[in-house]
N, C-alpha and C positions, 0 to 999 in steps of 0.2 A: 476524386479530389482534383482543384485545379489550382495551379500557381500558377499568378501572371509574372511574365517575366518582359523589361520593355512592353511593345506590340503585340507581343505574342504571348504565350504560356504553356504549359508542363502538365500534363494529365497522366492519371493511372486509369482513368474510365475512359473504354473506348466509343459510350455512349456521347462523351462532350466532345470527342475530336473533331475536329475541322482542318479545312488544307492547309495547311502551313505551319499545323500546332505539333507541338513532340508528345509523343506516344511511352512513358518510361514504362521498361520490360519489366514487369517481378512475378515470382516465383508463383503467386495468387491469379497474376491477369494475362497470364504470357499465352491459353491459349483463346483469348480475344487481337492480339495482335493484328491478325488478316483483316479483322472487320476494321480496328483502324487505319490499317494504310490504304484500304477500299477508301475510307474517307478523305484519303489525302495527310496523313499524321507523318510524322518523321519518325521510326524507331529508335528508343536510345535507350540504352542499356544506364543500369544505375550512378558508375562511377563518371560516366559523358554529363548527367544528369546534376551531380554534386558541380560539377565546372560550371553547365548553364547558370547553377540556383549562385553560383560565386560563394561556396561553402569554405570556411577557411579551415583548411587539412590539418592546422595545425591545434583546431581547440580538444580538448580533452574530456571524451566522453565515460561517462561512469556508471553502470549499470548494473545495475542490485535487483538479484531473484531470492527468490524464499517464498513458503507458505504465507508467514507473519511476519511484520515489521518490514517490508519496504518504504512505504509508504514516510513512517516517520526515520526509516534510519537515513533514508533519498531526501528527504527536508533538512534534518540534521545536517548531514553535510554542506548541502547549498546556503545553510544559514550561516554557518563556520566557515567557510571559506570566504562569505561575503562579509562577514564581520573583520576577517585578515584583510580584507582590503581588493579581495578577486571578484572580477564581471563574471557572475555567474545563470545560467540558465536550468529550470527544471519541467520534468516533467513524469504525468502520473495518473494516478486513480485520480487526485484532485482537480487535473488540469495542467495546462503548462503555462511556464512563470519567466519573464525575464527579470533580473534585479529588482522582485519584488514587484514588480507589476502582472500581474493576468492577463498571457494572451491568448487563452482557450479555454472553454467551458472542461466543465468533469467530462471523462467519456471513457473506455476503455484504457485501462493501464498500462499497454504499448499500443501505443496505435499503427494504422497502415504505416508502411515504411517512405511513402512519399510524406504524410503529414509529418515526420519528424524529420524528414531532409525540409519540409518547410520552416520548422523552428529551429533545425540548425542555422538556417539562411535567416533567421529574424537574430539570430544570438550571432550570426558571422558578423553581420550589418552592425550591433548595437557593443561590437568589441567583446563578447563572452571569453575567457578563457578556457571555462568550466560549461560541460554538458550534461547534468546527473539526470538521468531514465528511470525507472522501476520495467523490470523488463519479466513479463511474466510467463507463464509455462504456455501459456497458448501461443503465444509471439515468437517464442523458440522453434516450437513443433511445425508452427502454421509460414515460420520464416520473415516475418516482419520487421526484423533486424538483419536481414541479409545487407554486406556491405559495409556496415556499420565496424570503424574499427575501435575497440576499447580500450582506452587508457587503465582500466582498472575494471574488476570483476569482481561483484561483492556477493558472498551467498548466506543468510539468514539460517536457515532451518527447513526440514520439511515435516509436516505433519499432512494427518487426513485433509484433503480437499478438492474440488473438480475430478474428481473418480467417474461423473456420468461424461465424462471429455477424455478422462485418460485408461480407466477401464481396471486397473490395477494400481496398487503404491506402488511395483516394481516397474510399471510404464511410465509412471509420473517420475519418479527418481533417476531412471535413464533419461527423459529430455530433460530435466534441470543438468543432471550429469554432462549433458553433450555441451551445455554453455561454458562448463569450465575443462574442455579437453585440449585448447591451445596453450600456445607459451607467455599467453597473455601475463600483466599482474595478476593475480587473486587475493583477494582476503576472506577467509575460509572461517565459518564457525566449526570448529573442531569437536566442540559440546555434543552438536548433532549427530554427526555422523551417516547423514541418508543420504548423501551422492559420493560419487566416486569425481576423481581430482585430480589434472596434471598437475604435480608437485611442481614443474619449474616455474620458478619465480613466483612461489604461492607463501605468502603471509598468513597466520592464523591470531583468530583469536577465541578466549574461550573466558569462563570464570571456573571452571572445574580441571582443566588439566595446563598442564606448562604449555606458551603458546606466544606468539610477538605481541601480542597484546595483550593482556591478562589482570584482572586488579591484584596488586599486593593487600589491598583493604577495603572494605568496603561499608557501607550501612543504609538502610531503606527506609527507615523511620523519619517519616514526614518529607520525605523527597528521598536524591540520590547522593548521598556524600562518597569518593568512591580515590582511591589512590593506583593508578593504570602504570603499570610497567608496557617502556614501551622498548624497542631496539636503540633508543637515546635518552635513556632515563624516564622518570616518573614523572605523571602528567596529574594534575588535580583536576575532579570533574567536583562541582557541585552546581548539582541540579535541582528543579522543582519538579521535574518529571516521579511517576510514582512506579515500582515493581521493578522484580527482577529483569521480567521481559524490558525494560527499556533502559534498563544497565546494561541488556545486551546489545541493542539497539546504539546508545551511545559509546559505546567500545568500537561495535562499527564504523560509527563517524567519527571518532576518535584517528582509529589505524587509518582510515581513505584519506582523511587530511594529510596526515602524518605522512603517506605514500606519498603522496598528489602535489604537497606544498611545500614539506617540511619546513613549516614555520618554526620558531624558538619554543619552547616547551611552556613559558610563560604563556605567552600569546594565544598557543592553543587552548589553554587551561580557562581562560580569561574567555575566547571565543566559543568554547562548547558550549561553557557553564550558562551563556548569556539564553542557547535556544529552550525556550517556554513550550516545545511542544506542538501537535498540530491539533486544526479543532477537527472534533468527534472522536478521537482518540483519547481515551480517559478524559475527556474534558468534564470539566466542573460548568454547570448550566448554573445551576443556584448550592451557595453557600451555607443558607439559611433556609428551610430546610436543603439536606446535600442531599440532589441530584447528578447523578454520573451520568453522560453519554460515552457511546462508546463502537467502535465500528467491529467487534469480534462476530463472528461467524462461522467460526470452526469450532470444534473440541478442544481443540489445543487453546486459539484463541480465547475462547471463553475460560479456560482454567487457569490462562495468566492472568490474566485481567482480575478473576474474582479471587484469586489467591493472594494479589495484592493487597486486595482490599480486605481480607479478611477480619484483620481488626474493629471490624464493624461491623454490626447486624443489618442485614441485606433483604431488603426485597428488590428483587431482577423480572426487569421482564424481556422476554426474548422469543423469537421465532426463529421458522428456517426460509429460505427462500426457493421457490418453486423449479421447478425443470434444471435443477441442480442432486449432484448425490444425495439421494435421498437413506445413505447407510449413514450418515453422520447423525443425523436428527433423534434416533434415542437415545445416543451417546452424548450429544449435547444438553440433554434433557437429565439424563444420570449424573452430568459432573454441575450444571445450575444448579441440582437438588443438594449435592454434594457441600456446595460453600453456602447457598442464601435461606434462610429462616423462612422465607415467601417466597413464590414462585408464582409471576404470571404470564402465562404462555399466550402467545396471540399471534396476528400474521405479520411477514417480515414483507418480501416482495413474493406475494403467490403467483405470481407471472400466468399460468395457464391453468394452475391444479387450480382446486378447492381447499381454502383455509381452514378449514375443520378436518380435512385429510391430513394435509402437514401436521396439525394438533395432532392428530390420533398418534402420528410416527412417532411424536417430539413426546408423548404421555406413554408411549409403552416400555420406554425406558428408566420410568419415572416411580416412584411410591406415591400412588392417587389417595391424597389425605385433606385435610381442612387444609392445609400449610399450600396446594396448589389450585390455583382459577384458570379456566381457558375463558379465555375473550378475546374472540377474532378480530374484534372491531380496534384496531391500532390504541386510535385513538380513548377509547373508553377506556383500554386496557391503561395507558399511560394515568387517565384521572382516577383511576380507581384505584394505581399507584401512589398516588400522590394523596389520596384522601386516609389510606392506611398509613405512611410515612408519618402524615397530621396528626393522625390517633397514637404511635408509637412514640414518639418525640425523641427526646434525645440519644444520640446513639447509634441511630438506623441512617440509613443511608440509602437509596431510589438508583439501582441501575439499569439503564436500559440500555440493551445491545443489539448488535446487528446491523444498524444503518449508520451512523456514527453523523457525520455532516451530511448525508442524502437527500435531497428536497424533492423527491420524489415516493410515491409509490406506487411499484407496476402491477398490474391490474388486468387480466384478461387484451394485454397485448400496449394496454394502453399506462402512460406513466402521469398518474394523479399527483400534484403538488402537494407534497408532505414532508415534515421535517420535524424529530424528535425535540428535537431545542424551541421552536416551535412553540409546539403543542406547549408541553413543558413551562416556558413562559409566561404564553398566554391565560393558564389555567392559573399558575401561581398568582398572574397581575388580575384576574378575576376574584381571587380568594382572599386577596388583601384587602 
């Protein structure tokens, strides 16, 4: 990657260097070094590097790990803070954001550690106070946060996932562990229990055991009505958001505010309540017939999501995604079976396998009955979703999971324009 800076510029590839240009050292590229200064580069280690980009030392970085829910608990906040009235920046699975403008496409959930000295340097420029991350287990392990100091440290949960990257849950729960073993802030789900935690200066929150953050009350029925005991009294959330899982979610951004700003307890209440959610996340595509999208892809994932919804009769359709752990996929196929009336299995991103193979994994965990269809074809699997919903009528409800807002589908190396909302649309605005 290159940042221009003046005249010159800042690379981590020692393929762009040229005389005159800096060379920043990390942990990924350091033994390409020689070939850069062969080209004439300037060596410069990371913190020389934040001075050239004129990063301002003082904004406040915030980075939230977990299996599930970074994503919207790292929105949540950036929307709440910016509702109070703070210049805020994010970034993520979705891309990265200043004050609600888009300055980078979706790409990997922490990216190289120069691209996000790059957005700190667009959010120094543009006054950010706030820096919220989603910082994931690869980025930990692989060090692409090296340097980076955090104002606050947020951890989610751990469930099954990236196992063909981490090799064990005891491997994957040691590098999330290693994120919270300074004297940093933390705010700790305490519910979980799967990493270990420097307790100092560490905040908890939970819905099951006493904790800084915790609801005295709560209800799920048709949104999130919810009463948060916090370390300054009681905080009202009412949301439109749906499920347990995103009461935990908004407890999260609840406590990070609360650390980060402490605003008045009104103001908070007034500012959470306001965030709607992110799309592909439980998103509602159509109301008439109801359509869910939704980005789950774990075991875990999957069984918040359709646990929410259970008050509804469900046909789901769902894959797995290719050159990823392939021990989730019957498991994920046992708990779809578990909440939806229908079930149809098809392909998510098969990246290099065969879609019929993924089927077979995702069906051996499964009860093979009239109640399940495999149809690899994405697409057909969606309209033939949507043609049974039609015959069903009221009552039932259309989820589909796995890609949630992705406008892609990969494909033997290659990424085909595709998107569930989409499809989804275009099939309804044909059927009308």
């Amino acid at each position: 990657m290159k940042i221009s800076i003046d005249a010159n510029f800042v690379t981590d590839n020692s393929n762009e260097c040229e005389r005159g240009c800096f060379f920043v050292q990390t942990h990924a590229n350091s033994k390409f070094s020689q070939d850069a200064v062969k080209k004439g580069a300037k060596l410069i280690g990371l913190e020389e590097c934040k001075k050239i980009l004129n990063i301002d030392e003082n904004i406040k970085i915030v980075g939230i790990t977990g299996t599930n829910g970074k994503t919207t608990t790292a929105a949540a906040i950036y929307e709440t803070l910016r509702e109070l009235g703070h210049k805020c920046a994010l970034s993520g699975t979705r891309g990265a954001f200043i004050e609600g403008e888009r300055i980078d496409e979706k790409a990997l959930t922490t990216s190289a550690i120069l691209q996000t000295l790059g957005y700190l340097k667009a959010a120094s420029q543009r006054g950010c106070k706030y820096f919220i991350m989603e910082v994931s287990s690869h980025a930990i392990d692989q060090k692409r946060i090296e340097s980076l100091k955090f104002a606050l440290k947020i951890f989610t949960n751990l469930t099954q996932d990236h196992l063909d990257y981490h090799k064990s849950m005891q491997e994957y729960a040691r590098v999330k562990s290693s994120f919270f073993e300074d004297d940093s802030l933390k705010l700790i789900n305490i519910d979980d229990g799967g990493i270990k935690f420097n307790p100092k200066n560490a905040y908890t929150y939970s819905l099951k055991k006493p904790a800084s953050f915790a609801p005295v009350a709560y209800g799920l029925k048709g949104g999130i009505d919810a009463v948060i005991k916090t370390p300054n009294g009681d905080v009202q959330i009412d949301s439109p958001l749906q499920g347990e899982f995103n009461l935990y979610n908004l407890i999260a951004a609840l406590g990070a505010v609360y650390l980060l700003a402490k605003p008045e307890n009104s103001k908070l209440s007034k500012a959470i309540s306001k965030f709607s959610g992110v799309d592909g996340r439980v998103e509602v595509v159509s109301s008439e017939p109801l359509v869910i999208v939704d980005f789950a892809h774990t075991p875990d994932g999957i069984e918040k999501v359709l646990n929410a919804l259970r008050h509804l009769n469900l046909i789901v359709i769902f894959g797995a995604g290719g050159d990823r752990d392939n021990t989730k996929r019957p498991k994920m196929g046992a708990i779809a079976q578990r909440y939806a009336q229908i079930c149809i299995v098809t392909s998510d991103n098969p990246r290099s396998e065969e879609p019929e193979a993924i089927i077979d994994e995702i069906c051996a965990g499964m009860r093979m009955d009239e109640s399940v269809s495999r149809i690899s074809d994405r697409k057909k699997a969606i309209e033939l979703g949507l043609g049974r919903l039609k015959e069903l009528g009221a009552g039932w409800a259309l989820v589909i999971l796995g890609k949630g807002d992705e406008e892609y589908q990969e494909i033997k190396g290659v990424k085909h324009p595709f998107s569930d909302k989409e499809v989804v649309l275009k099939a309804l605005a044909l059927k009308s």
